[in-house]
BANUKOL-23665 format. One record per residue (C-alpha): x, y, z; residue in three letters. Coordinates in pm, whole numbers, padded with zeros to 5 digits, always signed. Layout:
BEGIN
XYZALA ...
REM end
This chain:
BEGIN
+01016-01504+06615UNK +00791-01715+06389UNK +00904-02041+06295UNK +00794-02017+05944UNK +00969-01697+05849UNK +01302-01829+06045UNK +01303-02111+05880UNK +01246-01929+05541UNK +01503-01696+05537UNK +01697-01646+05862UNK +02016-01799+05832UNK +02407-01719+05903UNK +02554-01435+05727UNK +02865-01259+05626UNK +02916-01006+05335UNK +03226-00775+05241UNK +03034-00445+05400UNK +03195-00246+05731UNK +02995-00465+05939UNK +03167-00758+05862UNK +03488-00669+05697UNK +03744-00426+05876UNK +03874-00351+05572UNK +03754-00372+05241UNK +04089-00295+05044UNK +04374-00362+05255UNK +04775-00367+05146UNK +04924-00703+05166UNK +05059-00790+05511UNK +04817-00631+05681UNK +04541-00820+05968UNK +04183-00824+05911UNK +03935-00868+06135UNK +03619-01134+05971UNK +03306-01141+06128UNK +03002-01395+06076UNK +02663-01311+06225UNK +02434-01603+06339UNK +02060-01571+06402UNK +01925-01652+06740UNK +01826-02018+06747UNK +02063-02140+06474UNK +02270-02439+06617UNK +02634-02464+06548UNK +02923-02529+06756UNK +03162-02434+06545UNK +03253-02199+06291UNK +03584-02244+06070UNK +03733-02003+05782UNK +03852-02165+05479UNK +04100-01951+05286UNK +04302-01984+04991UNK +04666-01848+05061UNK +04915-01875+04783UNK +04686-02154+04631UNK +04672-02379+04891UNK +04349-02423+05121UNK +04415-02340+05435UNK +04150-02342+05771UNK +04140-02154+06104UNK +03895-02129+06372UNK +03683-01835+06471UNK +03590-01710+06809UNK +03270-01672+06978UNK +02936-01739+07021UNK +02590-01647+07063UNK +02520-01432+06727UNK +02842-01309+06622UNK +03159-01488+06541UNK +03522-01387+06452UNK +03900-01445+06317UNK +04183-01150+06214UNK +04401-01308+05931UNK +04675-01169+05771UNK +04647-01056+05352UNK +04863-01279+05204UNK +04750-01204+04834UNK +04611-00971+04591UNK +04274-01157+04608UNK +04166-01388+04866UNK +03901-01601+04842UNK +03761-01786+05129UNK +03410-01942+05309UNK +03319-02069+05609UNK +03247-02410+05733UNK +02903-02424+06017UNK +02958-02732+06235UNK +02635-02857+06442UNK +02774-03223+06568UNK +02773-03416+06276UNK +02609-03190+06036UNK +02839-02946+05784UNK +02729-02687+05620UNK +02886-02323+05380UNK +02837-02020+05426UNK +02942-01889+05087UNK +02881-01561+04913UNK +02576-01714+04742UNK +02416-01828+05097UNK +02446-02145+05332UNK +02495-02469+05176UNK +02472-02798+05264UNK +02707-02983+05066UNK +03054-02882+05002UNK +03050-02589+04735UNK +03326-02523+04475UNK +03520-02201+04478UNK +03320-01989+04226UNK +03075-01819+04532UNK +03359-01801+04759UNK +03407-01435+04929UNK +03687-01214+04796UNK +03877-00997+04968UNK +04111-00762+04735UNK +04405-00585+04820UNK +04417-00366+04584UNK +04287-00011+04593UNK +03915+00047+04614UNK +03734+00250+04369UNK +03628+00617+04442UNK +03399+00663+04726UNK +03144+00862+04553UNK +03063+00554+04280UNK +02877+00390+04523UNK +02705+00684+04681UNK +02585+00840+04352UNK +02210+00815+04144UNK +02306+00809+03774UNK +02060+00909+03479UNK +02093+00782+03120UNK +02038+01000+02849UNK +02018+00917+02484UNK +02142+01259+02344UNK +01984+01278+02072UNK +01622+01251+02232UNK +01662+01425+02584UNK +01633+01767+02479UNK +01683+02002+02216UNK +01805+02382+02186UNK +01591+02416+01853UNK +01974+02527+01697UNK +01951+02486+01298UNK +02235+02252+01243UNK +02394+02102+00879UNK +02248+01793+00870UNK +02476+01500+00664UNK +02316+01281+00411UNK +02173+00997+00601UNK +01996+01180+00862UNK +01620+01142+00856UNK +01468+01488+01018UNK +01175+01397+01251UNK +00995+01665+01457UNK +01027+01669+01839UNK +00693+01562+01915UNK +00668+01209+01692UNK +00741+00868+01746UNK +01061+00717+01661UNK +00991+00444+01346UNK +01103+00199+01586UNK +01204-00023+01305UNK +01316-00094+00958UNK +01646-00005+00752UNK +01688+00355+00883UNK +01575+00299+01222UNK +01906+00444+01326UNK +01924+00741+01133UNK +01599+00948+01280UNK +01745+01284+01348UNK +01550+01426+01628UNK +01804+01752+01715UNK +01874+01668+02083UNK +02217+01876+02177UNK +02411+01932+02455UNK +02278+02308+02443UNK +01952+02158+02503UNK +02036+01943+02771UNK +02247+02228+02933UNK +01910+02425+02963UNK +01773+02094+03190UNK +02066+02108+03419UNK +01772+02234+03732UNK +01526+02021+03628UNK +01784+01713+03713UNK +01961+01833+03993UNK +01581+01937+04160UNK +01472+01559+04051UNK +01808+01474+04284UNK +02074+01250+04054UNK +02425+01317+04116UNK +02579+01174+03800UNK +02457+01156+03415UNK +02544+00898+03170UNK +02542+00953+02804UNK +02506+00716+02509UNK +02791+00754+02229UNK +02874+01142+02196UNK +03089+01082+01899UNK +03039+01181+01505UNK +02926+00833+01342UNK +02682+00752+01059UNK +02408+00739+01254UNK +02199+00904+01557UNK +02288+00593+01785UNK +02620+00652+01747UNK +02809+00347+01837UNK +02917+00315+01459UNK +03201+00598+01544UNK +03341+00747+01279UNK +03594+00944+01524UNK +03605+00966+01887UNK +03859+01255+01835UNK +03572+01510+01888UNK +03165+01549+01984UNK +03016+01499+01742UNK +02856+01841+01572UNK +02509+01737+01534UNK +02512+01743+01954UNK +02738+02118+01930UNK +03127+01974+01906UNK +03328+02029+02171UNK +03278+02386+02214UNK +02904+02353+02338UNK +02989+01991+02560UNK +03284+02179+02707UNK +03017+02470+02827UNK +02715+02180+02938UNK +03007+01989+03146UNK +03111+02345+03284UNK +02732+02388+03477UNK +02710+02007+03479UNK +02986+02052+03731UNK +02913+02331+03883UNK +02549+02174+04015UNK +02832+01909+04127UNK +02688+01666+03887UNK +02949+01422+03707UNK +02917+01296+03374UNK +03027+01006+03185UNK +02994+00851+02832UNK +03004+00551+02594UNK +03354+00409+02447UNK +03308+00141+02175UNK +03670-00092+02202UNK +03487-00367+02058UNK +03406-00209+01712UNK +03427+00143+01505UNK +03179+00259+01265UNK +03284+00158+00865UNK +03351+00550+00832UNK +03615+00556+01097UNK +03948+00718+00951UNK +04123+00399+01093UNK +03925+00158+00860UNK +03916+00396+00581UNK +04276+00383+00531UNK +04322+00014+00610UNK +04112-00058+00320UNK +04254+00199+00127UNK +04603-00001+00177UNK +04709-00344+00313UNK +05056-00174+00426UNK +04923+00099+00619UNK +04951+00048+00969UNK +04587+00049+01055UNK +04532-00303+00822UNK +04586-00472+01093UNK +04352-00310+01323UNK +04086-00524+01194UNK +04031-00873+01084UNK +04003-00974+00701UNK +03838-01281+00597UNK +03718-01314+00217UNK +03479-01623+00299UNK +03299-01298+00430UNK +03071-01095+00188UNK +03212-00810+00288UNK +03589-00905+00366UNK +03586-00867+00712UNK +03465-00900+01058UNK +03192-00707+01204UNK +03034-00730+01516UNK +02744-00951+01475UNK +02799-00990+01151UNK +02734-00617+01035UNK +02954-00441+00785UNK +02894-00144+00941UNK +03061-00230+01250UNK +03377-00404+01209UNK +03578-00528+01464UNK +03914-00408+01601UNK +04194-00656+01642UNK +04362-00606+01972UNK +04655-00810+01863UNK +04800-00490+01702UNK +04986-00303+01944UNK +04936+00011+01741UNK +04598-00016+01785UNK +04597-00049+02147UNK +04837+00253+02137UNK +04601+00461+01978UNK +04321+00333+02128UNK +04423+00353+02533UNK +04804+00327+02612UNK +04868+00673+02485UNK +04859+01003+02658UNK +04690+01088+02267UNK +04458+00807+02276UNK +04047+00859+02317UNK +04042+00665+02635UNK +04297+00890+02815UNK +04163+01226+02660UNK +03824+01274+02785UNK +03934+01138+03121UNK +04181+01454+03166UNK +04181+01815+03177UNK +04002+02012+03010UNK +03690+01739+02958UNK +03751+01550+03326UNK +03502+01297+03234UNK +03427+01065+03543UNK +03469+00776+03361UNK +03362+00561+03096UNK +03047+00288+03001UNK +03222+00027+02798UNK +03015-00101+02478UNK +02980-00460+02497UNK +03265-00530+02706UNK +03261-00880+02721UNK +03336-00913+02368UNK +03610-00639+02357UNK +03930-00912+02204UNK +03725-01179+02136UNK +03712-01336+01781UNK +03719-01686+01700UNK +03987-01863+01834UNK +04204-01605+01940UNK +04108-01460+02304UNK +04288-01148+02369UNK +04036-01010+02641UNK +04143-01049+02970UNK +04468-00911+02844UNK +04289-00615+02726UNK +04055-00541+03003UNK +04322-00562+03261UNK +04575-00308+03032UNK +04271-00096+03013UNK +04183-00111+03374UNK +04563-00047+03461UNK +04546+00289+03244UNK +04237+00413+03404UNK +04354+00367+03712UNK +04716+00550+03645UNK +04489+00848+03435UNK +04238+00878+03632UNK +04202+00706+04011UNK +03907+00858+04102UNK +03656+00805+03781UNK +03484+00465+03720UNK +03530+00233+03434UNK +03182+00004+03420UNK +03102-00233+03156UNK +02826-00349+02932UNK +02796-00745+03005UNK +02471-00834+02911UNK +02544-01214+03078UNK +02826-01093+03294UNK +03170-01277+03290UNK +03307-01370+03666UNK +03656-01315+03540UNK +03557-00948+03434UNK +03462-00837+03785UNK +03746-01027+03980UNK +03857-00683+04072UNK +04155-00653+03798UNK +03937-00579+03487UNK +03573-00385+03518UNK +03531-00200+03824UNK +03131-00304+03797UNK +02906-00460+03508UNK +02589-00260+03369UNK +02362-00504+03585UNK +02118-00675+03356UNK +02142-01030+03453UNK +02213-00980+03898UNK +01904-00669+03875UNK +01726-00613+03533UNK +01644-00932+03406UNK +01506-01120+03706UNK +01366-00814+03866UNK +01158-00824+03538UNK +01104-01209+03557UNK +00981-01142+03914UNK +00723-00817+03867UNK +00620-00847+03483UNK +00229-00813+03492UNK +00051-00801+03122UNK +00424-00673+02999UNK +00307-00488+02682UNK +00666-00600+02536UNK +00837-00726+02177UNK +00941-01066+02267UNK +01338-01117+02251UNK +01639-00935+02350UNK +01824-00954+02711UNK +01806-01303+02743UNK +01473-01355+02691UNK +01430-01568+02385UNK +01051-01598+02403UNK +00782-01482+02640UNK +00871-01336+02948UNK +00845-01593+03217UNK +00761-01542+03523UNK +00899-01676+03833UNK +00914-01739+04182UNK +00997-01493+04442UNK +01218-01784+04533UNK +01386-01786+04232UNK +01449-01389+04212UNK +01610-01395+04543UNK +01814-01703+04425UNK +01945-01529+04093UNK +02026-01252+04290UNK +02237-01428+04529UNK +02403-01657+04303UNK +02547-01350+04074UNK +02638-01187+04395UNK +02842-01466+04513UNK +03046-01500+04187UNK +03187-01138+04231UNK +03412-00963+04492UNK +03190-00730+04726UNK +03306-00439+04562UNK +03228-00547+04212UNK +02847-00536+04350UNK +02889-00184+04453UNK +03035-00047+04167UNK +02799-00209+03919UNK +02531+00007+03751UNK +02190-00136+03864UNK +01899-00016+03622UNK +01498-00118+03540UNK +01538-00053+03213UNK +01809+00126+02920UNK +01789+00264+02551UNK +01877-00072+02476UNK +01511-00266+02634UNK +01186-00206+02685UNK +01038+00042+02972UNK +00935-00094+03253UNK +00618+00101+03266UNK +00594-00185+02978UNK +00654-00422+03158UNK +00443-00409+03458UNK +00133-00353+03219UNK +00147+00021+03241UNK +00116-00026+03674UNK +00188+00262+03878UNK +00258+00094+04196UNK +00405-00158+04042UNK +00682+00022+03929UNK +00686+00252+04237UNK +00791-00074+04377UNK +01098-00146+04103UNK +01212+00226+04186UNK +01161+00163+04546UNK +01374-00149+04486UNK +01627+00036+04267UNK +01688+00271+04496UNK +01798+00051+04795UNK +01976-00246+04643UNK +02358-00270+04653UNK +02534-00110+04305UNK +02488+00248+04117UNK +02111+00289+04014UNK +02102+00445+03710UNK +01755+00574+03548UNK +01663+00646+03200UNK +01603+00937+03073UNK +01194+00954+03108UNK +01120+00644+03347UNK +01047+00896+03629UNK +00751+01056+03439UNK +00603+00693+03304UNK +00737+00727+02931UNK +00677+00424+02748UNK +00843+00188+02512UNK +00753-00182+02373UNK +01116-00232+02301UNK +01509-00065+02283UNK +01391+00177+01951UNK +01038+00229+02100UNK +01198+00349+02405UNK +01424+00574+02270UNK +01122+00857+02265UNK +01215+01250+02339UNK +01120+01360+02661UNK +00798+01560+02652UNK +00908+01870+02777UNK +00632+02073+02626UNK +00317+01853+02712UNK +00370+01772+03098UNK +00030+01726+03099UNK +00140+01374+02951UNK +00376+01298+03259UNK +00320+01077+03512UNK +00351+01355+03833UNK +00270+01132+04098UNK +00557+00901+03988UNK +00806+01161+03943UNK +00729+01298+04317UNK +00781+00925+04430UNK +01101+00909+04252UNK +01223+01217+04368UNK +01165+01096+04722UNK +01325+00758+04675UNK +01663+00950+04585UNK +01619+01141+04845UNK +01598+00849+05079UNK +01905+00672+04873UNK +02107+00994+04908UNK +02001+01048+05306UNK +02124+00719+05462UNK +02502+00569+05418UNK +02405+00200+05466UNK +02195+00233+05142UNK +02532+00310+04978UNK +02796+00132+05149UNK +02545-00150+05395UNK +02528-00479+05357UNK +02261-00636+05240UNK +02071-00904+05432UNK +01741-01080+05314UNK +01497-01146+05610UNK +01201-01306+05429UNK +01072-01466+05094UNK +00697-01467+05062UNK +00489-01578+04781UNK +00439-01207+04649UNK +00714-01040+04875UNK +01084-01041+04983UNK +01231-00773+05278UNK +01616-00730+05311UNK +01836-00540+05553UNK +02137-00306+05403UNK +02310-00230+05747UNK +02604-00067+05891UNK +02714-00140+06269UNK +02561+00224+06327UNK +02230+00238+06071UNK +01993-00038+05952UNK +01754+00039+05653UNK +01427-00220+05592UNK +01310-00265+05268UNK +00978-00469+05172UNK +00911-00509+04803UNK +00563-00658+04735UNK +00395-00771+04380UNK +00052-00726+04492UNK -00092-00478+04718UNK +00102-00530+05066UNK -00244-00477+05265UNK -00370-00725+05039UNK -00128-01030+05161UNK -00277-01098+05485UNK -00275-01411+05720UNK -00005-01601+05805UNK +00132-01482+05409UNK +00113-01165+05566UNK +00529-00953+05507UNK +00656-00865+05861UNK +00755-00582+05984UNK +01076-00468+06174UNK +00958-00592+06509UNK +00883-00944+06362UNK +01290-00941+06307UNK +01327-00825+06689UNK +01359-00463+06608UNK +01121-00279+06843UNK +01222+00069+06697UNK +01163+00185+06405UNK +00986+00439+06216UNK +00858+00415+05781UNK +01031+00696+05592UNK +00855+00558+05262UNK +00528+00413+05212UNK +00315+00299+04882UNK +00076+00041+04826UNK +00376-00200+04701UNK +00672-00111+04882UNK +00743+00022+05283UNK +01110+00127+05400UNK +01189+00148+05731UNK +01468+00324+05944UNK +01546+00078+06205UNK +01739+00240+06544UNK 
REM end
């Protein structure tokens, strides 16, 4: 093995994958076998587990030698956090979820083991694909438009911008989308994801003005009833938005609390008169105020009732797989009362009692550790552990409106160092399973495309699919990113599909794509695997997912792989001491391998 490259990447490992955990969501009481693999050449003479158990910090020894290590332990409590001490004479170092380090680490990248029950098996097995409703597609149906809606044709441009940016009505329904139910099972997705389905003031539709019914401008409930009917039987699930941070100002419930400071829905919301308006709104619109979880009515209404929105669509006869929570992290958060965790976990406890099997994922633009500890948010919509520094990492001439998801300015650009580093550190503040059940994405109604931002690059963003596609969580593509649709920013993005020009699609991309699902679909350590990094060039990174049976290679470059020659030069499987292996996926920025 080269020096350089063992010396760059190769290290001790451990994850909470098959391969190193015997059981991923044991019952209390119950033995667990540990395991800790260590690369050929790395000295230690010891290998200790440090584990928390009732609070108190308690260490044992593992077992072995050579490359892999071991310990069973009992499950003492709900969550168990631990690392593992490396002993070479008289140096120490961690092995933490965040990688080896060489000073003692605090607690926040320990591993967690939960004993709890795990979420569904299909989460982490499924390709999701995000659809704005109102832009995917379009039955041409003649429907009473309200007041504020601004009719556009199919064909133009959203504004993008200004006063009524919201209000473009382009007609996308849930007839039209019903009539693309082939063209998405043939492209190879398993699940779809849909913005706010709701009536509201606007086409956006997280200003809810009920989330009683679908909204009519998309067909009511009659015509989503009939689209989840051959959504389901292509054995495609579907899921959709729930705002519990904030209702539209048309919703019935704020109607009548300003109607009346003694009906019971005043105190859904929060009333200030140093306020323009009177109240709070998120952000500091008046269109959006806030709800006030420290009503128990509200939360009544809201989830703890068999009535409620949140319990609804999850049963019978809508069976929605679960739901994408609008700006989660804020959900119970005003000033200085903090209601959230309380909220998140009663909300978590109620999807789990209605429905077990669905999956409750979160909008956390700069995710919250204590929201994935495995009692609130089964996974986070993954901007800041995938989108952001994926972004940071492959931008090239990003054609791009500065600001928005974190990025305050330009877009830097940084480091492949520095990508694989932000990637480990936000998947050592999270239990395993958090990981898997996020929703990992390149881009959202809510950014820029990243067509956009790798300078309108083919290859370039073969090579953010490619890396989509075979990194731990849900991937989850919007609606036009596998035929190169465009978008400067969130509104600019938000274009209709082209359905009647493909000679404007990007074919060669949407044949790659296709493929990559394929791939993600065909192998279970791509679902379940751990995930191993094996090298950090200048302009490249490979990692391993692996189960004890199956090994997948992936090499992500940001220039032309056959370019990067030398001793810069990626390896391939046999550099790792893999001697077979065959490609099943090969483009001029990206090479997967099937390692036996």
């Amino acid at each position: 093995m080269d020096v350089t490259r063992e010396k760059n990447i190769f290290e001790p490992h451990h994850d909470g994958s098959p391969l190193y955990v015997s059981d991923n969501a044991p019952v209390i009481g119950q033995r667990v076998q540990l395991r800790v693999w260590v690369p050929e050449g790395y000295l230690v003479d010891e290998i200790y587990l440090r584990i928390y158990q009732d609070g108190e910090a308690r260490t044992f020894a593992l077992t072995g030698h050579g490359q892999w290590w071991g310990i069973e332990i009992p499950v003492v409590n709900q969550s168990n956090s631990y690392r593992f001490l490396l002993v070479h004479g008289t140096t120490h170092s961690w092995l933490t979820a965040a990688g080896v380090r060489s000073f003692e680490p605090n607690s926040n990248t320990d591993f967690v083991l939960l004993a709890t029950p795990s979420y569904a098996p299909w989460i982490s097995r499924s390709v999701f694909y995000q659809i704005f409703p109102d832009r995917f597609a379009s039955s041409g149906k003649k429907r009473e438009l309200p007041e504020w809606a601004i009719e556009r044709s199919w064909n133009e441009l959203p504004q993008g911008s200004g006063p009524h940016v919201s209000q473009e009505y382009f007609g996308g329904d849930f007839k039209g989308a019903e009539s693309k139910l082939e063209y998405l099972k043939e492209l190879g997705v398993t699940g779809l994801y849909f913005t706010p389905i709701f009536p509201a003031r606007s086409t956006h539709r997280y200003d809810a003005i009920s989330f009683d019914h679908v909204d009519p401008l998309l067909g009511g409930d009659k015509e989503f009833l009939h689209f989840l009917k051959g959504a389901k039987s292509l054995g495609l699930k579907v899921m959709t938005d729930l705002t519990t941070n904030h209702v539209g100002v048309g919703h019935s419930w704020f109607q009548k609390a300003r109607g009346s400071k003694s009906a019971k829905e005043h105190k859904f919301f929060y009333w200030d008169k140093r306020i323009e308006f009177g109240y709070v709104g998120w952000f500091g619109l008046a269109s959006l105020p806030k709800l006030n979880f420290s009503s128990q009515e509200l939360r009544k209404r809201l989830y703890l009732s068999k009535k409620s929105p949140f319990q609804k669509w999850l049963l019978s006869p809508y069976s929605l797989a679960g739901w994408r929570i609008d700006v989660g992290n804020m959900t119970g958060r005003n000033a200085e009362q903090d209601l959230h965790d309380e909220v998140v976990h009663e909300l978590r406890q109620t999807f789990d009692e209605v429905a077990p099997a669905g999956w409750l994922v979160a909008e956390n633009a700069d995710m919250l550790p204590v929201d994935l500890n495995g009692f609130g948010w089964q996974g986070t919509m993954n901007y800041q552990g995938f989108t952001r520094p994926l972004w940071a990492w492959i931008n090239e001439n990003a054609d791009v409106r500065s600001g928005g998801q974190g990025f305050a300015g330009s877009m830097p650009k940084i480091a492949t160092a520095d990508f694989i580093a932000t990637l480990r550190e936000f998947n050592g503040g999270i239990p395993w399973r958090s990981l898997l059940a996020s929703m990992n994405l390149l881009d959202s109604h809510d950014t820029a495309r990243m067509r956009n931002i790798v300078g309108g690059n083919r290859e370039l963003h073969c090579a953010a699919m490619a890396m989509l596609l075979t990194y731990p969580g849900v991937p989850s593509i919007f609606a036009g990113d596998e035929i190169g649709i465009q978008g400067a920013w969130g509104e600019d993005a938000r274009r209709t599909m082209p359905w009647d020009s493909p000679e404007s699609w990007d074919h060669e991309f949407l044949a790659t794509t296709q493929d990559l699902i394929a791939i993600r679909k065909s192998y279970e350590s791509l679902a379940i695997g751990g995930i191993r990094f094996l090298e950090i060039g200048e302009d490249h990174f490979s990692y391993l997912r692996e189960l004890a049976e199956e090994r997948i290679m992936v090499l992500i470059a940001r220039k032309p792989i056959a370019t990067i020659e030398g001793s810069a030069a990626p390896a391939t499987p046999k550099d790792f001491g893999y001697e077979e292996s065959k490609v099943i996926f090969s483009a001029t920025h990206a090479q997967i391998w099937l390692i036996s």
